[in-house]
C-alpha positions in Angstrom: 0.0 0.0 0.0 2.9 2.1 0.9 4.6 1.5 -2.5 0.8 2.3 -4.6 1.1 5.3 -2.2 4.5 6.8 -3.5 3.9 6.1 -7.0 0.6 7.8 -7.1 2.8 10.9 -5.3 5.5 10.4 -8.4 2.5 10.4 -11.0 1.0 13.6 -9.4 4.5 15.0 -9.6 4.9 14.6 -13.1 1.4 16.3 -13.7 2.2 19.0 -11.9 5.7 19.7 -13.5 3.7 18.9 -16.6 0.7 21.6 -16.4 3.2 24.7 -15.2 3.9 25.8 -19.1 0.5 26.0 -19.4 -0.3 28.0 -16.5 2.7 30.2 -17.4 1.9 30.7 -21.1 -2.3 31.3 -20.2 -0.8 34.5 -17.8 1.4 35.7 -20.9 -1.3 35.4 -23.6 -2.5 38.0 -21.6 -2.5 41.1 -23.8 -0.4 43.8 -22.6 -1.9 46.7 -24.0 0.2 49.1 -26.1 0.5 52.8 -26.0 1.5 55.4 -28.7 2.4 58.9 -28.8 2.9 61.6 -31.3 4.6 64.8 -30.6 5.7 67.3 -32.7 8.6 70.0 -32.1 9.8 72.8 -34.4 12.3 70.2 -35.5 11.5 66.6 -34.7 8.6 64.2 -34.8 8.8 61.8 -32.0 6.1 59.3 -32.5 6.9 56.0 -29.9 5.1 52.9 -28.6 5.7 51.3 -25.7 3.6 48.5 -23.7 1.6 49.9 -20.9 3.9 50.7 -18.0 3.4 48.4 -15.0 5.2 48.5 -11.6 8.1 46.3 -11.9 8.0 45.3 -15.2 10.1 46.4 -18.0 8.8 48.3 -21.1 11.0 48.6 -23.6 10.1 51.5 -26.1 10.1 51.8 -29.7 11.1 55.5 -30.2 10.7 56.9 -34.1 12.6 60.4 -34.2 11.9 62.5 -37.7 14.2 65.3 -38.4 11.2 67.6 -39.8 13.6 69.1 -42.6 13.3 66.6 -45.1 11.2 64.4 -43.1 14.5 61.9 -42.6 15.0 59.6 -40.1 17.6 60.5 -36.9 20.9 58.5 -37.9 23.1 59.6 -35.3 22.8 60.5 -32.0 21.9 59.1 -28.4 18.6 59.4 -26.5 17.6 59.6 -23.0 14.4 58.8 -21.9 13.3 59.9 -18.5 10.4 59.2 -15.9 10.1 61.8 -13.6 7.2 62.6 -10.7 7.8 65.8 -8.7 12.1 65.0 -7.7 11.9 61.8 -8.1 12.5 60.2 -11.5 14.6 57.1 -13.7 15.8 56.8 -16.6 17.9 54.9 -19.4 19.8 56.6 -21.8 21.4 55.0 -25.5 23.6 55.9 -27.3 22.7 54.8 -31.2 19.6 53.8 -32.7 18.8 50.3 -33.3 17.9 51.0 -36.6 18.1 54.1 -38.7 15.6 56.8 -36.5 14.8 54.2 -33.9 15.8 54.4 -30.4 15.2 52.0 -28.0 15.5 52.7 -24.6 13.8 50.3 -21.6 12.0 51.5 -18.5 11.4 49.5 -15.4 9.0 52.2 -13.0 9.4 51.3 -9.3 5.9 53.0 -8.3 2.2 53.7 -9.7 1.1 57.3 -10.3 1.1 60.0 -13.0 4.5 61.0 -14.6 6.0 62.7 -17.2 7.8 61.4 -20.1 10.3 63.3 -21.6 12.7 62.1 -24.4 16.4 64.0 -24.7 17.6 63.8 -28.3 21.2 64.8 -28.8 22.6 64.3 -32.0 25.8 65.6 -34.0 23.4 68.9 -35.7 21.2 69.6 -33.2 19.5 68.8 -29.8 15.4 69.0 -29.0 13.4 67.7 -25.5 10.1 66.4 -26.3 8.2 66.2 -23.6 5.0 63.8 -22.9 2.9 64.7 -20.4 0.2 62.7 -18.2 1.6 59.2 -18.6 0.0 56.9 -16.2 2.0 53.7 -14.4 -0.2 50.7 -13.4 0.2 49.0 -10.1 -0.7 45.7 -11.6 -1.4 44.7 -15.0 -4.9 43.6 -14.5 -5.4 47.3 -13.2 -4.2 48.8 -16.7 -6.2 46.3 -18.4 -9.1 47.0 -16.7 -9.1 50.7 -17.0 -7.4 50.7 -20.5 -10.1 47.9 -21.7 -9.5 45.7 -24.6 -7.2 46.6 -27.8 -8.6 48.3 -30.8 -7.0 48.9 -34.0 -6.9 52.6 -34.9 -9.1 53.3 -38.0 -7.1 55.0 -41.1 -4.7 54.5 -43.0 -1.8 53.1 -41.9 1.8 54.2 -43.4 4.9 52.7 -41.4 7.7 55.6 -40.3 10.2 53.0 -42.5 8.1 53.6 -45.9 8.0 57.5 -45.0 11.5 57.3 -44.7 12.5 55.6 -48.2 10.6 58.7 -49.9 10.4 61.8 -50.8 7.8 62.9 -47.6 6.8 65.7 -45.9 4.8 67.3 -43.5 3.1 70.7 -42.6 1.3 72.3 -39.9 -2.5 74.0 -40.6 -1.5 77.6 -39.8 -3.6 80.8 -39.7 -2.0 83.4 -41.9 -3.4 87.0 -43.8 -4.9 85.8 -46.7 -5.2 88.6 -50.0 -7.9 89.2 -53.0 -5.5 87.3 -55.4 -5.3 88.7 -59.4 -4.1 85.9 -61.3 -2.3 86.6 -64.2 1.7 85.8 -65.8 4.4 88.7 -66.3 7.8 89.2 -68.3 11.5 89.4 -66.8 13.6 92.1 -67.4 17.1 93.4 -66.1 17.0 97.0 -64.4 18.1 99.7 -66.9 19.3 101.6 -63.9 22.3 98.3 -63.8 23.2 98.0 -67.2 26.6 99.3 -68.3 28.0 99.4 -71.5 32.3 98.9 -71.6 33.7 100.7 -74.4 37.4 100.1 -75.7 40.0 101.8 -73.3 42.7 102.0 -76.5 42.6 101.2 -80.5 43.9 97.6 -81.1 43.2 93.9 -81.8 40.5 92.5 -79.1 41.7 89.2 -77.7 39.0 88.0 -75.0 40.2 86.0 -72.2 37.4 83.7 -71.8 37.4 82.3 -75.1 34.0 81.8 -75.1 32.9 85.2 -73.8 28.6 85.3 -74.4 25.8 87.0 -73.2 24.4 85.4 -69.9 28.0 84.3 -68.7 28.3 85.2 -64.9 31.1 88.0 -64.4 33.5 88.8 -60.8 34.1 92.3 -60.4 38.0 93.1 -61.4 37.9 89.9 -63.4 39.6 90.9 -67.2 37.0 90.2 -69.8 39.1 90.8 -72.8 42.3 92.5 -73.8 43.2 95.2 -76.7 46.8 94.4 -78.3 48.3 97.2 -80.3 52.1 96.3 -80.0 51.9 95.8 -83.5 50.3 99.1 -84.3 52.9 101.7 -85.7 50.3 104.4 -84.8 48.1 104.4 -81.7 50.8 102.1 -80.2 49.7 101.9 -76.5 52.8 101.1 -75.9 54.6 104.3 -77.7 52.1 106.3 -75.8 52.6 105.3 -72.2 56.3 105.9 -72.7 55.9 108.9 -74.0 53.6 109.9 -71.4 56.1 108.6 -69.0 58.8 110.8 -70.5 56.5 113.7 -70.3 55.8 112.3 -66.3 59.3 112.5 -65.6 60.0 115.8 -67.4 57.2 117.6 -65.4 58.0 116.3 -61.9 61.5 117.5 -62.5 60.1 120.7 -63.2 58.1 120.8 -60.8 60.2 119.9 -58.0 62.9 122.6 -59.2 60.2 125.0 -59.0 58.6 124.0 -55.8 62.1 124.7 -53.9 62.7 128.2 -55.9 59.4 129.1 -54.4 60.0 128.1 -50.7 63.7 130.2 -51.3 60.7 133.2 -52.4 63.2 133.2 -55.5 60.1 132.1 -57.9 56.9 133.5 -58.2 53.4 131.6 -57.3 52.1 131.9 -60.6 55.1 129.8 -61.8 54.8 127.5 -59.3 51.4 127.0 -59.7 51.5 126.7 -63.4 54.3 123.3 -62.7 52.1 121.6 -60.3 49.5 121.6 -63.1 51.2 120.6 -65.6 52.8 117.9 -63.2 49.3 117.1 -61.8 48.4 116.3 -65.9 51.2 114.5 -66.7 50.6 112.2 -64.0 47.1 111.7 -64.8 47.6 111.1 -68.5 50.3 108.5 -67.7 48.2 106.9 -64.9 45.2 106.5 -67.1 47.2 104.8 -70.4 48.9 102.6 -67.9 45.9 101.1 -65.8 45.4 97.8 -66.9 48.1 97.4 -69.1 50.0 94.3 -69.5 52.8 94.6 -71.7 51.4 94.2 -74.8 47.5 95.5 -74.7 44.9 96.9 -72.2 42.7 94.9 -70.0 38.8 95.5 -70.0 37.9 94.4 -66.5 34.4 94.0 -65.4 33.4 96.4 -63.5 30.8 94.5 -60.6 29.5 91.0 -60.1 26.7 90.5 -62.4 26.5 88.9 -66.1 27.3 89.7 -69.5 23.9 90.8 -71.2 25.0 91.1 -74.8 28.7 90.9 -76.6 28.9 93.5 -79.4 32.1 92.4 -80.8 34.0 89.2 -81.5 37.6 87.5 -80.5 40.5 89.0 -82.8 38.3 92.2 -84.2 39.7 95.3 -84.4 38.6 97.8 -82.2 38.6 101.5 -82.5 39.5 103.9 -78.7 35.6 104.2 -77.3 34.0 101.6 -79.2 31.2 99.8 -77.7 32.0 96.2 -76.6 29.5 94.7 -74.8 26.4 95.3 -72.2 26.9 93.7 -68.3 24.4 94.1 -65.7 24.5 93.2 -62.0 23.0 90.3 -61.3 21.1 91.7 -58.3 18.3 94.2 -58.9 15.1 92.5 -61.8 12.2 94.1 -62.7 8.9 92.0 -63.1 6.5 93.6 -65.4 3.1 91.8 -64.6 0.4 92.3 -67.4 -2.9 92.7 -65.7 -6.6 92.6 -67.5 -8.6 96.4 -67.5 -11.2 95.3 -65.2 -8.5 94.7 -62.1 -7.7 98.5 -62.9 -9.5 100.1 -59.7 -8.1 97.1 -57.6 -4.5 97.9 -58.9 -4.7 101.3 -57.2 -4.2 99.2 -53.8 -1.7 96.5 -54.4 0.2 94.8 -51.3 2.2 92.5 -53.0 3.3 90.5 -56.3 4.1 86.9 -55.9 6.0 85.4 -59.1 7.1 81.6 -59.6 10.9 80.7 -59.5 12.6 78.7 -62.2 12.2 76.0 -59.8 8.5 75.9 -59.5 9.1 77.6 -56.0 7.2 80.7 -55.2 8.1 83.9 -53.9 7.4 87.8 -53.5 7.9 90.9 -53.7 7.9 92.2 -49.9 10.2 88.9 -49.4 12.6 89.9 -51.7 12.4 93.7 -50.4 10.7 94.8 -53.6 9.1 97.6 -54.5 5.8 98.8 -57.3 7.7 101.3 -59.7 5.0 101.9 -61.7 1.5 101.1 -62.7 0.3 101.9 -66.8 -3.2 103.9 -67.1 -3.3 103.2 -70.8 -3.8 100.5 -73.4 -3.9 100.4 -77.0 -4.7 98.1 -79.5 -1.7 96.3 -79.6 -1.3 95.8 -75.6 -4.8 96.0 -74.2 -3.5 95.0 -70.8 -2.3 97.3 -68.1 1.5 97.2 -66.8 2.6 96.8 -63.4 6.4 97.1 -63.4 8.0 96.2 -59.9 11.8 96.0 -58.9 13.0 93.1 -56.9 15.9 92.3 -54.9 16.8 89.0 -55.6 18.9 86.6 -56.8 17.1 85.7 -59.5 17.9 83.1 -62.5 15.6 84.0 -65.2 16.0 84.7 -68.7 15.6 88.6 -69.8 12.2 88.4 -71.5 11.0 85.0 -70.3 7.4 84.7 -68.6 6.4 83.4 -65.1 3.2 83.0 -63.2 2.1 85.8 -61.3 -0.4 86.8 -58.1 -1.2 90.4 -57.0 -2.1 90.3 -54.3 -4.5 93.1 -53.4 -7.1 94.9 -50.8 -7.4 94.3 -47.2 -6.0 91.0 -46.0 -8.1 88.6 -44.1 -7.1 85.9 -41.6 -7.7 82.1 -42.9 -5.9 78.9 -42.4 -3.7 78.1 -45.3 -2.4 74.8 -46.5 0.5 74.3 -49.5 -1.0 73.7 -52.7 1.2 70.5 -52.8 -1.1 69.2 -49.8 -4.2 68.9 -52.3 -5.5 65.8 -53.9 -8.1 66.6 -56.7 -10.6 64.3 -57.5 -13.4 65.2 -60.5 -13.1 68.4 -58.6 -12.9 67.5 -55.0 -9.9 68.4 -53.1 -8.8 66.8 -50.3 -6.0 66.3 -48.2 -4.2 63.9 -46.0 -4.1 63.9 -42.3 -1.6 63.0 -40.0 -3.2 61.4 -37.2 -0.3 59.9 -35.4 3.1 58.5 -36.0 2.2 56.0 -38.8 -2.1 56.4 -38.5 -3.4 58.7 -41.2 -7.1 60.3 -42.7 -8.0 61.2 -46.6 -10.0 64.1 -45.4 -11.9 66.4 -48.0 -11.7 69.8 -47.8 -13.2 73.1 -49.2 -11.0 75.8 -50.7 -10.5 79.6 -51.4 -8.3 81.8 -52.6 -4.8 80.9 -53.8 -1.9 82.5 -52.3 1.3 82.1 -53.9 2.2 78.6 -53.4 -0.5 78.2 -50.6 -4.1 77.7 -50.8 -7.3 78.8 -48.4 -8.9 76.3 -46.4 -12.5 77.2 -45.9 -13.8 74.0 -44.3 -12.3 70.3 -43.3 -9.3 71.0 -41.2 -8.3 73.2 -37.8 -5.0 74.7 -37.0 -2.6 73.3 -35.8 -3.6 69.9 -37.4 -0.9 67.9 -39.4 -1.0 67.4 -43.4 1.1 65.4 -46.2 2.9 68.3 -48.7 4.8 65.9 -50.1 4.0 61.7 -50.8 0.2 62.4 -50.3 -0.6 60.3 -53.5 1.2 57.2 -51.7 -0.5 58.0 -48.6 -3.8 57.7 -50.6 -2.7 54.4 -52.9 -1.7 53.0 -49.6 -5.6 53.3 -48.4 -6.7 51.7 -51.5 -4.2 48.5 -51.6 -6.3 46.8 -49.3 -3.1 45.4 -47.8 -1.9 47.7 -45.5 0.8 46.7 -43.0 -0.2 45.8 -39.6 -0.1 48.4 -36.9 3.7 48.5 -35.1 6.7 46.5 -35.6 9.2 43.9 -34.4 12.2 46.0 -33.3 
């Protein structure tokens, strides 16, 4: 009986070593819930996840920092993550990402309560605190269960930080900005007359330009030679033969001169005499000085006179060239007028204009009050050839635009309202309905439509559909939106 007794104590044993993975593995399928969190800085996106944070248990975090700039993920750099209530805090600091823009520090709290969460970044550019506020720790994790209930998944589209990042991607904020009566029209470059300056030859003699291929539009330095005049070969108006002999005459009159100029300190010489050497000195000098700037040896340099660009070359390589000749048209490439043609109807509006916004050779937009512009002029008459009034405005910028090309144009006119403005580049037309895309979290996202106004430059009115401060797509939007209609998006967070 004793033996039955012992075995039966053995076989209970066994069951019992048996059934302990089970009762182990029914407390871990146990869902521990998972939080997120988005925050935005002037500079970074942090958006992390992190299981719920329990007393004595370790939550590790999945930290996904976005240099806003470019939208590109954080390469280099350590984080610190911190959990702090009143003085007393912890916290766990790394020094790399695991992955390109993902940190992943680990947290083990020691006591329930509200805390703040606040996430150092320090990288090799720049450093930013993002700070997120409210974050609760559970005592047990059957109380965070209980008050946190089951897990949903988020409805919207879902784009992971890692496709983001392998893109061209951006983001925006909704902001409130003064918003004009816009007068869409298209105006012409031109170069300011006031900067154009026409070099004329400094001696008669063969031209020998020292870019060889010296063309209208070529970018100039100021003091950098352009061409050269040669007449050592010239047996008259030899440059040469002249600045000796103005030398000679040079020399001749400071001798004079300084004979003179001691006779008249002695009082042995009258002033008029002295006064008539010192001009004649004072000549000499100046004739010499003039033939001999920019002389090389064998011909005269023409040197540009500013930083700009040649507009047109009047001559070419190895012509001869008369003394005062023109020989070619430079301008400085700083100073562009913008002559907007604007329809006869807009003329009462034109008698109040704020600003003039103009495209860039780059698509880019900008303005007149940017580029501290200013309205020369504004036409009263038409005629049958150009029925359009002229609004001629001088900018200063650096501007790369042919002389007589076109661009798109906005006057912007009247009393300015407030509205909140998007960038065009956020809209997504659709038979005529915009929309937009909305940045709900980290990786969660909304196709939201939207009503517009006016257009601004390279922003756009929103009348109805988003608030401020809400986060759109400027850039990627249509992968955002083919990502909504694959029907395969990826699965909310990641294996890290």
């Amino acid at each position: 009986m004793k033996r039955y007794s012992i075995l039966l104590l053995i076989l209970f044993a066994m069951a019992c070593n048996r059934a302990a993975p089970d009762n182990v593995s029914v407390v871990n399928a146990i869902e521990t819930p998972a939080i997120s969190n988005t925050i935005w800085t002037n500079q970074t996106e942090l958006f992390v996840e992190y299981p719920v944070l329990v007393v004595g248990k370790t939550s590790r975090f999945a930290a996904h920092f976005t240099v806003l700039d470019g939208h590109q993920p954080v390469r280099e750099g350590s984080v610190t993550v911190s959990l702090i209530k009143g003085t007393y805090g912890i916290r766990h600091k790394v020094e790399a990402p695991s992955s390109p823009g993902i940190f992943t520090p680990a947290l083990q709290p020691k006591e329930a309560g509200d805390y703040q969460l606040i996430f150092d970044l320090k990288t090799p550019t720049y450093t930013d605190r993002i700070v997120v506020g409210n974050v609760k720790v559970y005592g047990t994790l059957t109380d965070a269960i209980d008050e946190l209930g089951g897990i949903e998944d988020d409805e919207g589209i879902s784009f992971l930080k890692e496709q983001a990042w392998k893109m061209e991607f951006q983001t925006a904020n909704v902001a409130e900005k003064e918003i004009y009566d816009m007068i869409p029209t298209y105006g012409i470059w031109k170069v300011a007359t006031s900067d154009d300056q026409t070099l004329t030859a400094p001696a008669t003699g063969t031209l020998k330009f020292t870019p060889h291929h010296l063309t209208a539009g070529k970018s100039i330095k100021a003091g950098e030679m352009l061409m050269e005049i040669v007449s050592s070969e010239l047996t008259t108006n030899n440059l040469n033969s002249e600045i000796q002999k103005a030398k000679a005459s040079l020399d001749q009159a400071k001798a004079s001169y300084d004979r003179i100029s001691d006779l008249y300190e002695s009082k042995i010489t009258s002033k008029t005499e002295f006064e008539k050497a010192k001009e004649k000195y004072l000549l000499a000098k100046t004739n010499y000085e003039t033939l001999s700037a920019g002389f090389t040896g064998k011909g005269k340099e023409v040197l540009a006179p500013f930083n700009g660009y040649v507009l047109e070359v009047n001559v070419e390589n190895g012509d001869f060239a008369e003394q005062g000749k023109p020989l070619m048209k430079v301008t400085i490439d700083q100073n562009h007028v913008l002559q907007t043609k604007v329809n006869t109807s807009h003329a009462e509006a034109l008698n109040d204009i704020r600003d003039i916004r103009y495209k860039l050779d780059d698509d880019s937009w900008s303005s007149m009050n940017a580029a501290n512009g200013r309205v020369i002029s504004v036409s009263r008459e038409v005629t049958a050839d150009d029925p359009m009034l002229s609004v001629y405005a001088e900018l200063q910028e650096d501007i790369h635009m042919p002389d007589g090309s076109y661009t798109e144009v906005q006057v912007a006119v009247g009393a300015p309202v407030k509205s909140l403005v998007v960038p065009n580049s956020a809209l997504i037309e659709d038979y005529g309905q915009y929309s937009v895309i909305v940045q709900l979290s980290g990786e969660l996202f909304e196709k939201r439509n939207v009503t517009i106004g006016r257009q601004n430059g390279a922003e756009v009115e929103i009348k109805s559909g988003l608030q401020q401060g809400e986060v759109v797509v400027i850039k990627g939007a249509y992968q955002v939106k083919m990502a909504s209609m694959s029907g395969a998006a990826p699965a909310h967070g990641h294996a890290h």
